[in-house]
C-alpha positions in Angstrom: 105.5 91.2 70.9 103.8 88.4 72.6 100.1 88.2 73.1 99.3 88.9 76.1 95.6 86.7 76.0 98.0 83.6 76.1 99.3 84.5 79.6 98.1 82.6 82.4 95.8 84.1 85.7 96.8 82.4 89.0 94.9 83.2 91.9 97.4 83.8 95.4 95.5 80.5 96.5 97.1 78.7 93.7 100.6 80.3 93.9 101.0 81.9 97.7 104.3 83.7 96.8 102.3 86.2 93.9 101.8 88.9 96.6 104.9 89.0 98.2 106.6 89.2 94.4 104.1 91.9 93.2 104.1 94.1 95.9 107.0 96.0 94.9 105.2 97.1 91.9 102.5 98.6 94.0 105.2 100.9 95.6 105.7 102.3 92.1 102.5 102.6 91.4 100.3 104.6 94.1 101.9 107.2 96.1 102.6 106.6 99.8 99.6 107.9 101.0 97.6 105.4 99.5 98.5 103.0 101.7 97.3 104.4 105.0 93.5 104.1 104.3 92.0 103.7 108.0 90.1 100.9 107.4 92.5 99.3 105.1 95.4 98.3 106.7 93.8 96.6 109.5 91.4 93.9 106.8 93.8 93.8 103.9 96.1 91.2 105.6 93.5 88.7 107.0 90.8 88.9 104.4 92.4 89.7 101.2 95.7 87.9 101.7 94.5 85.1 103.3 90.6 84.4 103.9 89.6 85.5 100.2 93.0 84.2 98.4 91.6 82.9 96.0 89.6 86.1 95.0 93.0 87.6 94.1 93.8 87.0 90.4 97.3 87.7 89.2 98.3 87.8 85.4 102.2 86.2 84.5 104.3 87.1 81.6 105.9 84.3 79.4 109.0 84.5 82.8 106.1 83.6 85.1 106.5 87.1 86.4 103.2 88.4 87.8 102.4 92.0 86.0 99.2 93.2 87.1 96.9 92.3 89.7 92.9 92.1 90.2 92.1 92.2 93.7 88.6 91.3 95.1 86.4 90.7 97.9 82.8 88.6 98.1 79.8 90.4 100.4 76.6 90.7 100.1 74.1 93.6 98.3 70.2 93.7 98.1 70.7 95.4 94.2 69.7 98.6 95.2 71.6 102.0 94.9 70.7 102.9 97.8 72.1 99.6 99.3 75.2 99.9 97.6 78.4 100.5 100.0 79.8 103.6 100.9 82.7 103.3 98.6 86.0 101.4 98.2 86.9 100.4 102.0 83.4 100.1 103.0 83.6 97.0 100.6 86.3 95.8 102.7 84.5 95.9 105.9 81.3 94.5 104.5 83.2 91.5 103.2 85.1 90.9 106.5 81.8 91.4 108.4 79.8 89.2 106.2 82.6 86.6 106.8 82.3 86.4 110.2 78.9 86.9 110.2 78.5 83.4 108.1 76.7 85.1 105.5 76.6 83.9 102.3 77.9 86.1 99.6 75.7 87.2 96.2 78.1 89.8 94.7 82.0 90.3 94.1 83.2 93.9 94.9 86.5 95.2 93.1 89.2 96.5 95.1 92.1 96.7 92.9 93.6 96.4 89.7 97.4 97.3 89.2 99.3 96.8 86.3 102.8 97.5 86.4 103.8 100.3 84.2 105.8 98.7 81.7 102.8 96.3 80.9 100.3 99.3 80.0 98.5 100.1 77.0 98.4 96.7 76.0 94.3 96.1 76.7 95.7 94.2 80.3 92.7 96.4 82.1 90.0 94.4 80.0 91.7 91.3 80.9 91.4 91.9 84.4 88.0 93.4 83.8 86.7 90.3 82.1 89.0 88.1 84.6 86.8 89.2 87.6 83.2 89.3 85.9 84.4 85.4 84.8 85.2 84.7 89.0 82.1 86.4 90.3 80.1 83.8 87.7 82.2 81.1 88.1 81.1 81.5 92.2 77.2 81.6 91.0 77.6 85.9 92.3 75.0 87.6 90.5 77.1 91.0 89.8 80.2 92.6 89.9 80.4 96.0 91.5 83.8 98.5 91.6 84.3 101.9 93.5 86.0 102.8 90.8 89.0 105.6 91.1 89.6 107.4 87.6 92.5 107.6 86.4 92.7 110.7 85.6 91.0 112.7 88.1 93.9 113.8 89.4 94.8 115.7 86.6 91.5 117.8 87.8 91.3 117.9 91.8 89.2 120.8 91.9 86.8 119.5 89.7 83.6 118.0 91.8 83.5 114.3 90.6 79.7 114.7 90.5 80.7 116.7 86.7 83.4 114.8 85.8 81.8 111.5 85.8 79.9 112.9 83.3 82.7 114.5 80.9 82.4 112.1 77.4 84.6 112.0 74.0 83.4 112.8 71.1 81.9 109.5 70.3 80.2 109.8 74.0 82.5 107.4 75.9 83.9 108.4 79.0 86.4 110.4 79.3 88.6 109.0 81.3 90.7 105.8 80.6 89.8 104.1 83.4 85.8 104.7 83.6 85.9 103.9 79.6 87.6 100.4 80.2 85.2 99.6 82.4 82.0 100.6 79.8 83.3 99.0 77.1 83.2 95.9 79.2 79.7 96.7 80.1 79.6 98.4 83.1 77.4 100.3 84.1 78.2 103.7 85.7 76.2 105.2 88.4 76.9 107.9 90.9 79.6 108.9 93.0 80.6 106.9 95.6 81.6 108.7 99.0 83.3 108.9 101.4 85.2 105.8 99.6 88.7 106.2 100.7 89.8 107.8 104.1 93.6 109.0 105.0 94.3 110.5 108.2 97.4 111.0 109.7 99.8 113.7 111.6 101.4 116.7 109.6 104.4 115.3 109.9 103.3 112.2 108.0 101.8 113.7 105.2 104.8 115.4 104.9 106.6 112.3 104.8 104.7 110.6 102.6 103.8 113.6 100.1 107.7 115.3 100.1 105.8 118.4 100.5 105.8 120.9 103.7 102.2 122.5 104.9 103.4 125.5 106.2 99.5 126.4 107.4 96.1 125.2 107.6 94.0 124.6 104.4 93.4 122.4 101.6 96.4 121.7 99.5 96.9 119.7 95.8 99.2 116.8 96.7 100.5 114.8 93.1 98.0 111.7 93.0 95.3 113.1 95.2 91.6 113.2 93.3 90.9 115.7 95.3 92.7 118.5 98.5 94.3 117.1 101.2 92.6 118.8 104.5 95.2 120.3 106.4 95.1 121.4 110.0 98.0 122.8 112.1 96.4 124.0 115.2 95.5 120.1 115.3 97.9 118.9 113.6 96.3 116.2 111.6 96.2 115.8 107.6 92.5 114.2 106.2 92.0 113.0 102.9 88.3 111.8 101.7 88.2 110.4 98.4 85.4 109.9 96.3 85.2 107.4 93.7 82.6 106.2 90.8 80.5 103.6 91.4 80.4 100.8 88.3 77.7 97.8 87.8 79.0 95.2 86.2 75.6 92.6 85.8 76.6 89.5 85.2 72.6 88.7 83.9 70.8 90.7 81.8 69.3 93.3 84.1 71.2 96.6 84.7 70.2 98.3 87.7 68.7 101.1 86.1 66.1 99.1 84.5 
């Protein structure tokens, strides 16, 4: 089996086709509902495809095949918890804001990484990991910061992500996969972020995109949610907040909690 620390990173600046050729991937990998965030679909395509290219890092296999994906976005944060964003598209609109605002970015905020499935359990998530903390340096950005969605939270939605942030192995690492990739590659974890992720959309959509039906009103477990889906009929509108886990990645020596 080939090592995959000899496979090459390209950002979409350098190859433009590597979003157009990964994308189908990412219809395999999150459920349909995750790609109707409200805030989302208007930014992704002008900021992350084309004004911060070169923030999106795609790894290739020995066909030149890209395989997983970091994506990224540079703003600007005073170091603070309290000044951290909301959560996950709240990164997104502080990037596009700062960009037309002509500020000058200090930190790079994680949006994505995606790995397609074949390519897992192969340490890929450190090398995207370590592949953004080396571009937020490599642009003088003092920290990385990630809204980060666990990966197996959904195997729990009706457990508040205030206690399972907190679950730990034996050996008092995380437990989930996703949180422990990113503390073992020094991050540092710190509170919930939320309202991080927002889906809204009619009854009839959710029922398109989940394959279920709602026959009433009320919260409902939908397969990849974190947490319910918020159903009304008398409205008919479906609402999904999503909270995430905020992770520091310091690219100096001073964690936040110092």
């Amino acid at each position: 089996m080939s090592n995959v620390e000899n496979w090459p990173i390209l950002s979409n600046h350098d190859q433009p086709d590597l979003a157009g050729r990964f994308y189908p991937q990412k219809e395999r990998i999150w459920p349909d509902f995750m790609r109707n965030d409200v805030y989302a679909n208007e930014l992704w395509h002008p900021y992350i495809t084309e004004v911060f290219d070169s923030y999106q890092l795609y790894l290739l296999n020995e066909a030149q095949g890209p395989i997983a994906v970091a994506h990224s976005i540079p703003l600007t944060w005073d170091g603070t918890m309290d000044g951290l964003p909301e959560g996950w598209n709240d990164c997104l609109r502080r990037g596009a804001d700062g960009f037309k605002a002509g500020n000058a970015p200090d930190t790079l905020a994680a949006i994505e990484i995606a790995i397609q499935p074949e390519y897992r359990g192969r340490g890929i998530s450190y090398r995207m990991i370590q592949a953004m903390r080396d571009l937020a340096a490599d642009n003088g950005l003092k920290a990385l910061i990630a809204a980060v969605r666990p990966s197996w939270k959904m195997r729990y939605p009706l457990t508040p992500m205030e206690r399972y942030m907190r679950w730990q192995q034996d050996d008092g690492a995380p437990f989930d996969p996703w949180l422990r990739a990113h503390w073992r590659s020094s991050g540092e974890i710190l509170k919930v972020a939320y309202p991080s992720m927002q889906v809204e959309g009619s009854v009839d959509q959710w029922e398109e995109w989940t394959g279920m039906k709602f026959p009433e009103s009320g919260d409902y477990i939908v397969q990849g949610a974190l947490v319910p889906v918020q159903i009304d009929r008398e409205r008919s509108i479906g609402r999904y907040i999503e909270p995430n886990i905020w992770v520091h990645h310091p690219l100096t020596s001073k964690r936040l909690s110092d």
